[in-house]
Rosetta silent file (secondary structure, phi, psi, omega in degrees, C-alpha in Angstrom):
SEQUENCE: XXXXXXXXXXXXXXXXXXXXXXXXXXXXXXXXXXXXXXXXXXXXXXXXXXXXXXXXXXXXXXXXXXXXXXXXXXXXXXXXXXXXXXXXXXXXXXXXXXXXXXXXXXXXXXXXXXXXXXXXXXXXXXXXXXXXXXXXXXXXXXXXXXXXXXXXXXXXXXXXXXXXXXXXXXXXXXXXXXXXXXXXXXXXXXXXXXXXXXXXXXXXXXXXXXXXXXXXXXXXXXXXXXXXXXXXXXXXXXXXXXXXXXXXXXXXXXXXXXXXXXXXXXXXXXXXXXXX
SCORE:     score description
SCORE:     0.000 S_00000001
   1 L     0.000  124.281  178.063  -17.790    1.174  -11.911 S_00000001
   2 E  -133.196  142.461 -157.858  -14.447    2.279  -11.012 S_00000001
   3 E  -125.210   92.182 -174.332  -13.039    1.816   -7.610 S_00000001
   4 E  -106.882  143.220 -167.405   -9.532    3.447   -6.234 S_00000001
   5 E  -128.407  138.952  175.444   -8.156    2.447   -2.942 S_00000001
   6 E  -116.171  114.042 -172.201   -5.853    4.710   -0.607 S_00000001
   7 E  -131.187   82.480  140.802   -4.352    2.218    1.867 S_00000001
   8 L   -12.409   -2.461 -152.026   -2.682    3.824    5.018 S_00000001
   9 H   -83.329  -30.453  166.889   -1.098    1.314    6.199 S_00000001
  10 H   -71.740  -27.787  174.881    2.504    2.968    6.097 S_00000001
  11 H   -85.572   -5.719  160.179    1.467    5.818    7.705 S_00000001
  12 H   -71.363  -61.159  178.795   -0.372    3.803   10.486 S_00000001
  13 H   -37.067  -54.223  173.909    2.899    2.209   10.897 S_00000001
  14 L   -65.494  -13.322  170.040    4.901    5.331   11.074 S_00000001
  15 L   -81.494 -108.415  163.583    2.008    6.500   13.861 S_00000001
  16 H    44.856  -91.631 -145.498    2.544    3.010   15.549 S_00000001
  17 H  -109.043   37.622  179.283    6.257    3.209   16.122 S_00000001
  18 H  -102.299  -47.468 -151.801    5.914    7.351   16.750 S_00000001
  19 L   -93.076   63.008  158.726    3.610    6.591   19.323 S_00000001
  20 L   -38.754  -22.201  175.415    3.593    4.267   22.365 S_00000001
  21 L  -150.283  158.480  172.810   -0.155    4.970   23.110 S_00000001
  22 L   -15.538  106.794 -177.805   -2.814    6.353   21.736 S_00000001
  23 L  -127.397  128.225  168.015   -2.279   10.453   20.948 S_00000001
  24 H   -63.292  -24.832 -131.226   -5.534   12.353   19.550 S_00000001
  25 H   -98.602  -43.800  172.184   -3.345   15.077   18.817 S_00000001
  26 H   -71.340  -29.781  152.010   -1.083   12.974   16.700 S_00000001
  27 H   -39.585  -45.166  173.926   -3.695   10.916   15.242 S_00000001
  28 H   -73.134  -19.710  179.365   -5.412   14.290   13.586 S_00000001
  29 H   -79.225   -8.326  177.030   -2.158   14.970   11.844 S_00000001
  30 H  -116.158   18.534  122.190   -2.478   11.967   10.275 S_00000001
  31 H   -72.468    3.010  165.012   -6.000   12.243    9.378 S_00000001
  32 H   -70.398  -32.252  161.780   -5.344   15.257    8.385 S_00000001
  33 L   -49.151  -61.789 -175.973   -3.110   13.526    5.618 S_00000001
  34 L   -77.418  -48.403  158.675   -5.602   11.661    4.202 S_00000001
  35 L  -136.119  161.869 -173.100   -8.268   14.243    4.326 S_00000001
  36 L  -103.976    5.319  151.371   -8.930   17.743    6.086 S_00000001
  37 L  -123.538   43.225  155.001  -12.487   16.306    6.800 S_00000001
  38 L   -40.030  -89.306  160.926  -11.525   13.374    8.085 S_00000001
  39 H   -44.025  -25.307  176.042  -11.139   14.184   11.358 S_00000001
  40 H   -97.979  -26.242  173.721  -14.047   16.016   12.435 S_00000001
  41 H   -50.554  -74.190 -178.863  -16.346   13.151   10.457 S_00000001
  42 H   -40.593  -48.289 -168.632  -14.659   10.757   12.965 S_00000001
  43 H   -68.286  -42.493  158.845  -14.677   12.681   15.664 S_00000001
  44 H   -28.969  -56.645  176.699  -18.345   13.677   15.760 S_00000001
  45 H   -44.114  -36.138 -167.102  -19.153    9.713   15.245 S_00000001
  46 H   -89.897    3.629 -168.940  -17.370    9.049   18.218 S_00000001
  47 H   -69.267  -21.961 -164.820  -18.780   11.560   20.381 S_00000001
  48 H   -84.925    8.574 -177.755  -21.812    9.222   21.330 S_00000001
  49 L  -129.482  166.407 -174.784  -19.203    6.640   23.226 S_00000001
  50 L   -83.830  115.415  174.044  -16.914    6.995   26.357 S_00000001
  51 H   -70.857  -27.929 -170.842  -13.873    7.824   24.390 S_00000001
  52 H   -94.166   -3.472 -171.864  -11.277    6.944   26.882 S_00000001
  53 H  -106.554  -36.010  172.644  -12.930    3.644   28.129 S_00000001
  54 H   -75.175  -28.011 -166.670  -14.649    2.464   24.811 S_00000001
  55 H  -108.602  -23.215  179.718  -12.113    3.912   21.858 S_00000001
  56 H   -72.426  -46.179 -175.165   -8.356    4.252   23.429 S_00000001
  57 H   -48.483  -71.774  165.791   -8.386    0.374   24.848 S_00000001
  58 H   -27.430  -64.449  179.711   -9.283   -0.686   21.126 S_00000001
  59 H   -52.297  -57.699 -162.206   -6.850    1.956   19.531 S_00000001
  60 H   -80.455  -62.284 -141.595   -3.625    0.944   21.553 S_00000001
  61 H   -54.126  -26.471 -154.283   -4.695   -3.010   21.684 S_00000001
  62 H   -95.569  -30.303  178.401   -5.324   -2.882   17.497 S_00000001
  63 H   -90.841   -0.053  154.948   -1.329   -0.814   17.833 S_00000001
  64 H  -143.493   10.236 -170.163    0.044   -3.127   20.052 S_00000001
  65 L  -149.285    2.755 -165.979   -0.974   -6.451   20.833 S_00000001
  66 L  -150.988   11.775 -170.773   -3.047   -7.189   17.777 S_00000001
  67 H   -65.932  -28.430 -127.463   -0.438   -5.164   14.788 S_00000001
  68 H   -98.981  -16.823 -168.582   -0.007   -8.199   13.221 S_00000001
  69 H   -80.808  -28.466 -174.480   -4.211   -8.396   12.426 S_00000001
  70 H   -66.226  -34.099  168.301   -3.772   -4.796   10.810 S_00000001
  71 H   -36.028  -63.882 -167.726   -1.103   -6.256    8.631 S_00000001
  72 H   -67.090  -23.431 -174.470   -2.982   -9.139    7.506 S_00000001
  73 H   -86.546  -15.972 -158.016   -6.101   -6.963    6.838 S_00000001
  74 H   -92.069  -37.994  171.832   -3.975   -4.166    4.852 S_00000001
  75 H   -72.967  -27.396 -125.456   -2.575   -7.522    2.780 S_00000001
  76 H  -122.780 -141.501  151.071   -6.159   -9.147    2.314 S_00000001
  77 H    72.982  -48.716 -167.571   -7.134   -5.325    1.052 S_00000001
  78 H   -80.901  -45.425 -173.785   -4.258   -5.653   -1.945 S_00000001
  79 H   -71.981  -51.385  132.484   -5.287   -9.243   -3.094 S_00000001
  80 H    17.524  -85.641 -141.186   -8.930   -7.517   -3.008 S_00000001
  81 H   -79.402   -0.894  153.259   -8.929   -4.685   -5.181 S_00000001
  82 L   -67.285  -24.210  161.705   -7.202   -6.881   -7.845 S_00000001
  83 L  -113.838  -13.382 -174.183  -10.498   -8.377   -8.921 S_00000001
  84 H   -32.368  -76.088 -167.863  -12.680   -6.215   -6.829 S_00000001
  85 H   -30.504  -65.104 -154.021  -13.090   -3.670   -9.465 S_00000001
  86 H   -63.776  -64.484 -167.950  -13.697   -6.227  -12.654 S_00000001
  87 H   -70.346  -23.614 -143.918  -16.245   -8.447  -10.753 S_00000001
  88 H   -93.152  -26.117 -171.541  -18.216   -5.719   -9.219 S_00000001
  89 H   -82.568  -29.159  175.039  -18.180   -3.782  -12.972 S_00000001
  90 H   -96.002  -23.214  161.021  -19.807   -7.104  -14.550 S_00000001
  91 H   -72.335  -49.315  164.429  -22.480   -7.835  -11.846 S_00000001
  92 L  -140.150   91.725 -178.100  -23.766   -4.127  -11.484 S_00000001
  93 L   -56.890   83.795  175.646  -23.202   -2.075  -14.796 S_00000001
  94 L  -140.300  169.165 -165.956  -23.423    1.596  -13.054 S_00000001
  95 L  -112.282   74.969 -176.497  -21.479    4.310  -13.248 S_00000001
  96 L  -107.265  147.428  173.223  -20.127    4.586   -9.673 S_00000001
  97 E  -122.252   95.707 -168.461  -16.791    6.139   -8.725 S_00000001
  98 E   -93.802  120.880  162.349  -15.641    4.305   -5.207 S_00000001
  99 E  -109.735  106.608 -169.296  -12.634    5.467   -3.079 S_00000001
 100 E  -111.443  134.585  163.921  -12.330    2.702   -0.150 S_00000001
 101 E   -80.572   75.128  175.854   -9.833    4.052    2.837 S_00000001
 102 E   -64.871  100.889 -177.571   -7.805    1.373    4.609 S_00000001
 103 E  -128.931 -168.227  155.585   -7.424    3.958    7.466 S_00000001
 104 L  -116.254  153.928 -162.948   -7.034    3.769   11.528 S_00000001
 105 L  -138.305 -163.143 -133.199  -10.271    5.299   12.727 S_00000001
 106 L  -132.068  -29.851 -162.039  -11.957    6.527   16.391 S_00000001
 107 L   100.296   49.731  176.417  -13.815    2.982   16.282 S_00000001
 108 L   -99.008   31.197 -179.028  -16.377    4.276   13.849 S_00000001
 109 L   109.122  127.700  168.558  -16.612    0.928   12.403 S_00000001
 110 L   -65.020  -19.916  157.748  -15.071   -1.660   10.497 S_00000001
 111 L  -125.593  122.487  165.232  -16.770   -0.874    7.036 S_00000001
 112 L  -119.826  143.934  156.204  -18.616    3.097    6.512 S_00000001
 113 E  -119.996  126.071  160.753  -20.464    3.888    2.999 S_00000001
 114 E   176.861  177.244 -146.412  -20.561    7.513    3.374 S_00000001
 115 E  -128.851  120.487  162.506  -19.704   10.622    1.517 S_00000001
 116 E  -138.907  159.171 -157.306  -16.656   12.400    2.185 S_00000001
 117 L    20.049   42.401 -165.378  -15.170   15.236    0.110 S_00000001
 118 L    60.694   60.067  179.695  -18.176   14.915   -2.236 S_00000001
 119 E  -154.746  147.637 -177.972  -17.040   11.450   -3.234 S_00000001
 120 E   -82.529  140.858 -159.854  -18.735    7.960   -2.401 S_00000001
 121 E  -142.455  130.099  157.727  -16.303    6.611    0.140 S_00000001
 122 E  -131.229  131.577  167.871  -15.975    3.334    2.099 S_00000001
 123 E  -123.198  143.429 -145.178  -13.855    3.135    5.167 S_00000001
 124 E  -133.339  115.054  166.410  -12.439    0.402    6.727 S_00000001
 125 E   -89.271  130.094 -170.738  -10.901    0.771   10.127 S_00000001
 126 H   -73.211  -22.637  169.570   -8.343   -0.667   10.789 S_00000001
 127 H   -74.570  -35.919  176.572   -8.939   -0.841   14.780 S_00000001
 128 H   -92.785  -29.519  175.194  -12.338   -2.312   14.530 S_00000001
 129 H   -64.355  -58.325 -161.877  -11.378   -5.317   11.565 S_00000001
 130 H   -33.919  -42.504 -145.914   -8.115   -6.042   14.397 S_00000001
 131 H   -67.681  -76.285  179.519  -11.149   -5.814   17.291 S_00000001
 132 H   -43.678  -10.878 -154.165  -13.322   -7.836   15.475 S_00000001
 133 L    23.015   68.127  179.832  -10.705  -10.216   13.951 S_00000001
 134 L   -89.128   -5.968 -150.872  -12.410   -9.455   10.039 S_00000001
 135 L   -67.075  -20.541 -153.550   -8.667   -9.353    9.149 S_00000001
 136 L   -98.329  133.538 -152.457   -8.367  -12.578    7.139 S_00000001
 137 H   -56.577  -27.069  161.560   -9.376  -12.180    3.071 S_00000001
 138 H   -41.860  -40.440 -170.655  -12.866  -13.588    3.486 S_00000001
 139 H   -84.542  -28.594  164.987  -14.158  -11.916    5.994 S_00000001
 140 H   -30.483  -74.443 -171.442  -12.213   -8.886    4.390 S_00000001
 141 H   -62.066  -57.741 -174.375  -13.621   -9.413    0.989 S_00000001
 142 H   -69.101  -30.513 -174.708  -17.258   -9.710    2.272 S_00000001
 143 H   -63.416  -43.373 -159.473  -17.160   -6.403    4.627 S_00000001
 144 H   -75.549  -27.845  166.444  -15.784   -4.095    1.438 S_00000001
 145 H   -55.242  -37.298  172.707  -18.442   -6.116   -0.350 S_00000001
 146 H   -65.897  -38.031  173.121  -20.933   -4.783    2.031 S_00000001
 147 H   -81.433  -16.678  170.998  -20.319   -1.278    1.760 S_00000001
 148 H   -77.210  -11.801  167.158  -20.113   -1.228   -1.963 S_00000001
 149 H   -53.770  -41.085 -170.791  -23.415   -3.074   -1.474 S_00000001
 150 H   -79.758  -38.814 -171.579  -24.517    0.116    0.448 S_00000001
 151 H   -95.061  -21.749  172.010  -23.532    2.699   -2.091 S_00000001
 152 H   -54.976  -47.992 -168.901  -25.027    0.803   -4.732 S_00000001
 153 H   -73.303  -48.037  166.995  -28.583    0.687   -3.022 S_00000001
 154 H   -58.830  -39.259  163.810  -28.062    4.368   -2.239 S_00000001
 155 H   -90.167   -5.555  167.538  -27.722    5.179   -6.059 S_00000001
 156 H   -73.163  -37.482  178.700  -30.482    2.994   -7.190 S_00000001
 157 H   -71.222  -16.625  175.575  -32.351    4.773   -4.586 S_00000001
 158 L    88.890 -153.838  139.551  -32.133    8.105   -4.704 S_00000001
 159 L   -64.456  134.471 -169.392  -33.315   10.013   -1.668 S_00000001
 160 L  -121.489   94.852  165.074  -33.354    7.828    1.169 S_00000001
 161 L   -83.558  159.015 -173.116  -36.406    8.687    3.573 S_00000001
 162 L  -154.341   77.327  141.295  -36.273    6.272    7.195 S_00000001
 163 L   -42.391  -49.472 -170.406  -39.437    7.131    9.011 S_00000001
 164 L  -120.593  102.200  175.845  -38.873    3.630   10.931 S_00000001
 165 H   -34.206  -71.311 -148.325  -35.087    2.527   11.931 S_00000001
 166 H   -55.522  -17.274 -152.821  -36.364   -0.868   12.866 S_00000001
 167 H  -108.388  -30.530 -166.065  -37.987   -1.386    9.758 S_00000001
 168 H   -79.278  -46.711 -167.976  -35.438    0.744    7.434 S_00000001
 169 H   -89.907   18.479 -176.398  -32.318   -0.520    8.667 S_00000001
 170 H   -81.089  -42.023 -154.157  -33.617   -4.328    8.879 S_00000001
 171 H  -100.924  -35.281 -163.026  -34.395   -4.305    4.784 S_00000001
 172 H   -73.116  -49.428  169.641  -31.143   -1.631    3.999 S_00000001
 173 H   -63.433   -1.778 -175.089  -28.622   -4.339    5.697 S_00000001
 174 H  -105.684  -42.232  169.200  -30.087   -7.444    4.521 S_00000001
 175 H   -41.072  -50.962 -179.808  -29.701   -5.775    0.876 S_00000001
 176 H   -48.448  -81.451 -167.884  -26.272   -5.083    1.774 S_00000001
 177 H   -43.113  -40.464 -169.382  -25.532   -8.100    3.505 S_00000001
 178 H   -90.606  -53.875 -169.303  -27.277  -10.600    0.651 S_00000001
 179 H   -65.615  -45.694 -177.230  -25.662   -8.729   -2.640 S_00000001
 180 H   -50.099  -34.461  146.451  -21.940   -8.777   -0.672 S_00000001
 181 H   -55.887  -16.368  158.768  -22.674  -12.574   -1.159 S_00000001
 182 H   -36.182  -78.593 -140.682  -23.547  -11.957   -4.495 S_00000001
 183 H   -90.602  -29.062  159.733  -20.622   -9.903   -5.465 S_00000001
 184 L  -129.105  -36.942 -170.602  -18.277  -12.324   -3.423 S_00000001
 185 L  -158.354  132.004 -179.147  -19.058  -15.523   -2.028 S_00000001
 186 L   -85.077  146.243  175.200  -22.346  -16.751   -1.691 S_00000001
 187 L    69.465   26.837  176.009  -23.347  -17.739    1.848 S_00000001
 188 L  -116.426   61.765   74.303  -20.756  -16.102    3.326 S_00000001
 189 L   117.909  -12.746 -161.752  -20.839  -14.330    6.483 S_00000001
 190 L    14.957  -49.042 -167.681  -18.278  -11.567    8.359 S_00000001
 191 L   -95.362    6.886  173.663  -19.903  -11.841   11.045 S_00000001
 192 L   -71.457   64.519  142.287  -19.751  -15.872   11.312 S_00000001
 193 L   -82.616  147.901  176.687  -17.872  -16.878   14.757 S_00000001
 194 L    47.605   26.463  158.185  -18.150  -19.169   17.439 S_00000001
 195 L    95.727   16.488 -168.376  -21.130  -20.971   15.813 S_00000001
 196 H   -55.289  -44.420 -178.550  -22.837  -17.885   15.013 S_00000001
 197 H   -52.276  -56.994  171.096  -24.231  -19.011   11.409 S_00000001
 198 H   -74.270   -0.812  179.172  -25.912  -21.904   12.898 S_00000001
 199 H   -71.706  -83.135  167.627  -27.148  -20.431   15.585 S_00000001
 200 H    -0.310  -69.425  179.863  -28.865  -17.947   13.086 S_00000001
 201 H   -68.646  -33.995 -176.909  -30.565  -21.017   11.135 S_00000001
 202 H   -58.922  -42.392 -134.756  -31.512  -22.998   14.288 S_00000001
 203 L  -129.290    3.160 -165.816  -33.186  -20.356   16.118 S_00000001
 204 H   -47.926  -38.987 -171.930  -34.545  -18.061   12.416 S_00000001
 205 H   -69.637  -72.470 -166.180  -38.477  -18.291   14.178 S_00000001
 206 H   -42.157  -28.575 -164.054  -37.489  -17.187   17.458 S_00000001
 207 H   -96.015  -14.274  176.716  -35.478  -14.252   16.052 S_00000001
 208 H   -80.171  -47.185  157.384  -38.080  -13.277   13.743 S_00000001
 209 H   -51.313  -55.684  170.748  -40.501  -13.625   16.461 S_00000001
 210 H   -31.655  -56.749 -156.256  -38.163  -11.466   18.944 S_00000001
 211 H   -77.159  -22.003  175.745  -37.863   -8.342   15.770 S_00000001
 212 H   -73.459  -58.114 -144.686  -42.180   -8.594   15.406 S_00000001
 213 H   -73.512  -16.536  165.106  -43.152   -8.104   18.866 S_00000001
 214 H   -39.827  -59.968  166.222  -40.392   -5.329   18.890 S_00000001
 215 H   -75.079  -24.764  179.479  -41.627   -3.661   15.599 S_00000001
 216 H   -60.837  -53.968  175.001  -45.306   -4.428   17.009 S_00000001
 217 L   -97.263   14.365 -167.709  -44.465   -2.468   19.835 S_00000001
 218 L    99.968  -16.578 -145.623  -42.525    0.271   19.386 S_00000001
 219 L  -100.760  113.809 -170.371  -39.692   -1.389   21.162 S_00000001
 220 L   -66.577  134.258  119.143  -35.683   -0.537   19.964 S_00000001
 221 L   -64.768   30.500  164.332  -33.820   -2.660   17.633 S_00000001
 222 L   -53.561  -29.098 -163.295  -30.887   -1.656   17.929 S_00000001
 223 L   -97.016   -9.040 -179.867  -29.270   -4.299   19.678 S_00000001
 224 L   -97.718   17.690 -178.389  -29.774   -6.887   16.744 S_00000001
 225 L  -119.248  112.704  165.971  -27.100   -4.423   15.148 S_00000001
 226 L    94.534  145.465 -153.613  -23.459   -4.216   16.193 S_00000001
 227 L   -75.752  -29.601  175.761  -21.089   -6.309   17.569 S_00000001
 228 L   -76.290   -2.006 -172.116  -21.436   -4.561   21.339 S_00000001
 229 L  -103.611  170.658 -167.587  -24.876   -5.336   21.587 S_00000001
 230 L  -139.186  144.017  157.867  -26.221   -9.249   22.123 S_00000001
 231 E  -127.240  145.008 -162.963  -29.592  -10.096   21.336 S_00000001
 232 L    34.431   32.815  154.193  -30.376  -14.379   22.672 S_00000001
 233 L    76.745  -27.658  178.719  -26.713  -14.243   23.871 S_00000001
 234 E  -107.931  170.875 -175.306  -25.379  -13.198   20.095 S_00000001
 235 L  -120.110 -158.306 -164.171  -24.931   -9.929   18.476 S_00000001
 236 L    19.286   41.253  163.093  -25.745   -8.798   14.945 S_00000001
 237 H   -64.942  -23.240  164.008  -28.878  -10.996   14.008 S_00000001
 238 H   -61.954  -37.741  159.255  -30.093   -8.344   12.481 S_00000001
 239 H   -69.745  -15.582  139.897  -27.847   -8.757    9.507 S_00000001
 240 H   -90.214  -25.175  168.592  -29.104  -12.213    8.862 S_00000001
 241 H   -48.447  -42.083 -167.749  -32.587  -12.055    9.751 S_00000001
 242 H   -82.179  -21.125  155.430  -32.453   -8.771    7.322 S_00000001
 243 H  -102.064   27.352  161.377  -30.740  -10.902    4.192 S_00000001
 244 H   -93.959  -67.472  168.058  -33.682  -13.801    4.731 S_00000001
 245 H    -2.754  -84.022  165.039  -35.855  -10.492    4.052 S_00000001
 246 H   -25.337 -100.560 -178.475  -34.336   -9.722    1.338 S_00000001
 247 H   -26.589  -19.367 -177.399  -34.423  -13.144   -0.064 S_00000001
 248 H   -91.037  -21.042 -164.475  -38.078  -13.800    0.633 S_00000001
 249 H   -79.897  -11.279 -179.250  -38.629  -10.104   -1.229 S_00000001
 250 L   -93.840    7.077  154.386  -36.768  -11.649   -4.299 S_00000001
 251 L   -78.662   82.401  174.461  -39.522  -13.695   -5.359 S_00000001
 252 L   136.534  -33.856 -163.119  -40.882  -11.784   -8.188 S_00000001
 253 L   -98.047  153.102 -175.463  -38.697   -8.807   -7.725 S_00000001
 254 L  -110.983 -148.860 -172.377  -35.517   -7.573   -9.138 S_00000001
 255 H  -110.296  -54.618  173.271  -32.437   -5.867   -7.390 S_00000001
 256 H   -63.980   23.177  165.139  -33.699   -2.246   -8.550 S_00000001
 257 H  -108.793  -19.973 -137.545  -37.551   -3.220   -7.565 S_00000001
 258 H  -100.487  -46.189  174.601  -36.354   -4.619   -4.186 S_00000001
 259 L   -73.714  -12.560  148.595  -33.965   -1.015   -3.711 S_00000001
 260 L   -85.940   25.806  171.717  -36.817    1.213   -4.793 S_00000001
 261 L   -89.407  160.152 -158.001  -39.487    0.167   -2.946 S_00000001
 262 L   -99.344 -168.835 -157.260  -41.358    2.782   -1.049 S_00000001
 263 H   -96.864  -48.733 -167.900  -41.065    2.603    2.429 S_00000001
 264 H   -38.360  -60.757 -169.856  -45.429    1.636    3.093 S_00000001
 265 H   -36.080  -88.092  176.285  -44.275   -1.490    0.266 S_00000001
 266 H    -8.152  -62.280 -163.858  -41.539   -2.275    2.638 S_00000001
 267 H   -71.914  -46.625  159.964  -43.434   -2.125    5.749 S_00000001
 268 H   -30.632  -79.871 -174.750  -46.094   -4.184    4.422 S_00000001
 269 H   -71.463   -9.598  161.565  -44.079   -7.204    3.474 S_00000001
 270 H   -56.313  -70.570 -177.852  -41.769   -7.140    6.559 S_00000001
 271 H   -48.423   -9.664  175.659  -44.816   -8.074    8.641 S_00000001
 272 H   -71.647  -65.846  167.630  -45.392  -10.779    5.717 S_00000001
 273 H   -17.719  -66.002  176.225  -42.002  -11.805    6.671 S_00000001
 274 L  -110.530    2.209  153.350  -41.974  -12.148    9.895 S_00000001
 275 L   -63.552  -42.203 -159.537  -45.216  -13.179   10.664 S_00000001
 276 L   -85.098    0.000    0.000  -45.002  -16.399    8.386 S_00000001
């Protein structure tokens, strides 16, 4: 597995102190830098939010009141990819070629797995770790874990059919989410604030209960995904509920039976899952 990192961080700076506030128009020249399909990737993502009330207020606040979290995540990033490579090459012997982005982004997320210029790509915005405060090397270390976590499961996998979000992205993030503890720290969380983790264990029936009658009925799950939405007063429960999944699916199973399972197999044992 070989892993190269392009980290932005001078040329956010030279946008930064170009800039007092937010300019798309200057922003595309410097995604423009990094890639010519950069910019239209982003922009498209961002099309489904109110750009000037959800993405500039982020964008100046991560460039002016919060620079100091892009720093620390752009250092956390360097100490990273010094072992990154090595452990990730002795834990899953594949023949992956990873280019992770330290970029400033539209708010299209603090970690993407996605494909850009035919190349598996993870990109880590620098506006959403500041938002999120992910900036610090743990929390760091486990997000870049997650998306290599992502692209992994996508090359064990093949073609990726999703007939059911709730059911598809419940089992594809708790894969993610439980091998980035693998691959860096076991039991360790990104998303763990304000008492989140124990909330998580305290309350695992209720939340399991909540995602069945949901999945029973038809009913989105969306909201147990992503830091704006709260489901029981917290947000992302989906990413632990979905590596308890996981974990009950690894009894018997291996990490290529668990990423190749068909989607009925899946569907089955979720309701196994969350029923018990």
């Amino acid at each position: 597995m070989k892993i190269h990192v392009i980290d932005t961080y001078k040329q956010i700076e030279e946008y930064k102190n170009s800039n007092n506030r937010f300019s798309l128009d200057a922003w595309k020249k410097y995604a423009d830098s990094i890639s010519p399909s950069l910019y239209q990737k982003c922009f498209d993502d961002a099309a489904k939010y109110d750009f000037e009330k959800d993405v500039v207020p982020v964008l100046n606040d991560a460039l002016q009141t919060h620079y100091d979290r892009v720093t620390s995540a752009h250092n956390a990033l360097n100490d990273i990819a010094k072992t990154l490579p090595h452990r990730a090459s002795e834990m899953f012997n594949m023949d992956l070629d990873i280019t992770i982005i330290f970029y400033l982004g539209l708010c299209n997320g603090a970690g993407w797995a996605t494909v850009m210029d035919g190349k598996q790509t993870i990109l880590l915005g620098a506006e959403k770790i500041a938002e999120l405060k992910w900036h610090e090397l743990d929390t760091m270390g486990d997000l870049i874990c997650h998306e290599i976590a992502h692209l992994i499961h996508f090359a064990l996998r093949g073609n990726i059919a999703r007939p059911n979000k709730a059911v598809w992205q419940l089992y594809s993030e708790g894969i993610a989410t439980l091998y980035s503890q693998k691959l860096y720290k076991e039991g360790f969380y990104h998303q763990n604030q304000n008492g989140w983790l124990d909330f998580c264990r305290e309350n695992i029936a209720a939340i399991k209960d909540e995602y069945l009658k949901r999945l029973t009925y038809a009913e989105s799950t969306a909201d147990f995904f992503g830091d704006w939405n709260l489901v029981m007063g917290k947000s992302n429960l989906g990413y632990y509920l979905g590596s308890e999944f996981i974990r009950y699916l690894e009894i018997g199973l291996s990490l290529s039976d668990i990423a190749c399972l068909s989607y009925e197999a899946i569907t089955t044992k979720l309701y196994s899952f969350l029923e018990e």
